[in-house]
C-alpha positions in Angstrom: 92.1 185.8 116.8 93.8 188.7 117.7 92.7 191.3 120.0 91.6 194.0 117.1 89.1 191.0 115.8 88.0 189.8 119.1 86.9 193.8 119.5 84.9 193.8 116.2 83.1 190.3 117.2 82.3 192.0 120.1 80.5 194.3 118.0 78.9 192.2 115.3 81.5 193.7 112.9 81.9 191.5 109.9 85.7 191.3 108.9 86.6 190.1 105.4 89.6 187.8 105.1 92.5 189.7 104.3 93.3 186.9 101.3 89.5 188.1 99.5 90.0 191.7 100.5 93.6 192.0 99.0 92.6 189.8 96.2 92.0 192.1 93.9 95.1 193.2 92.5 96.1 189.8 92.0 93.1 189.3 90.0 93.9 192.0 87.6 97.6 190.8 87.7 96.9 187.9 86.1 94.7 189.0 84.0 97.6 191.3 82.8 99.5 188.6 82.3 96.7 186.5 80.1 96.3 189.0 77.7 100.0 189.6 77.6 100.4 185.7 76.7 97.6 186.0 74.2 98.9 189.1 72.4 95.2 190.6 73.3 93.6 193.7 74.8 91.0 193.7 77.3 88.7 197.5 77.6 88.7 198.2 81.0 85.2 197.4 81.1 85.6 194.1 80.3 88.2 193.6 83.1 86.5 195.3 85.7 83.4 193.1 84.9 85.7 189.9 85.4 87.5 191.3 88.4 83.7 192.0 90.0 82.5 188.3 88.9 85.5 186.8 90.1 85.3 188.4 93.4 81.4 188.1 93.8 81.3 184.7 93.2 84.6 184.1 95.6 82.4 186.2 98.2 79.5 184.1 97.7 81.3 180.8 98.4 82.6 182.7 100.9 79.2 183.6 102.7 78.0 180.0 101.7 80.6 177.8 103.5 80.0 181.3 106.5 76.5 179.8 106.7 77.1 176.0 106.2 79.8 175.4 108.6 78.8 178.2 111.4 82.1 179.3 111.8 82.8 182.0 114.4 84.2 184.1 111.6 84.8 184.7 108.0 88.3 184.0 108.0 87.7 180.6 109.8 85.2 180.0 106.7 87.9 181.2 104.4 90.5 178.8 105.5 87.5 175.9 105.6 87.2 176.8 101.8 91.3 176.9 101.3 91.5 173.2 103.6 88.8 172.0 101.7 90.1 173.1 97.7 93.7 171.2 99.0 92.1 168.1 99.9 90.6 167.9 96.8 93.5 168.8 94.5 95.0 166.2 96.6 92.5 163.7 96.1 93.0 164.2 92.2 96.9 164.4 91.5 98.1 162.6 95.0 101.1 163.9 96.9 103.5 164.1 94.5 102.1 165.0 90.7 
């Protein structure tokens, strides 16, 4: 944790990992791509309403595994969640798919 962090735990201030908080435009990215591959048009409505599920239900797992695990932070309950998708991907395909 660097010393920025440590400051902010001192405080009680929740930080959100950066991989959620930059998450967005990656999101929308690939949704870009999808309806480029599908020859389709999304409104904007209809992609901002799957950018916000997508991120609330990311922040929810996010807050769950948070609560669950009692990490010390959010980014430690962000890389439990990351650890814990490989091992299962892993579990499915093996080591080399």
């Amino acid at each position: 944790m660097n010393s920025h962090a440590r400051l902010l735990a001192e405080r009680d201030v929740p930080v959100l990992p950066d991989i959620l908080a930059n998450a967005g435009g990656v999101i929308v990215s690939y949704l870009e791509w999808a309806q480029n591959t599908q020859e389709y048009a999304w409104t904007l409505e209809e992609v901002n309403a799957d950018l916000e599920r997508r991120l609330t239900a990311a922040f929810e797992k996010l807050i769950d595994a948070y609560s669950e695990y009692e990490t010390p932070d959010l980014r430690t309950a962000a890389y439990i969640i990351a650890l814990d998708r490989n091992a299962t991907a892993h579990a499915h395909r093996g080591l080399f798919p």
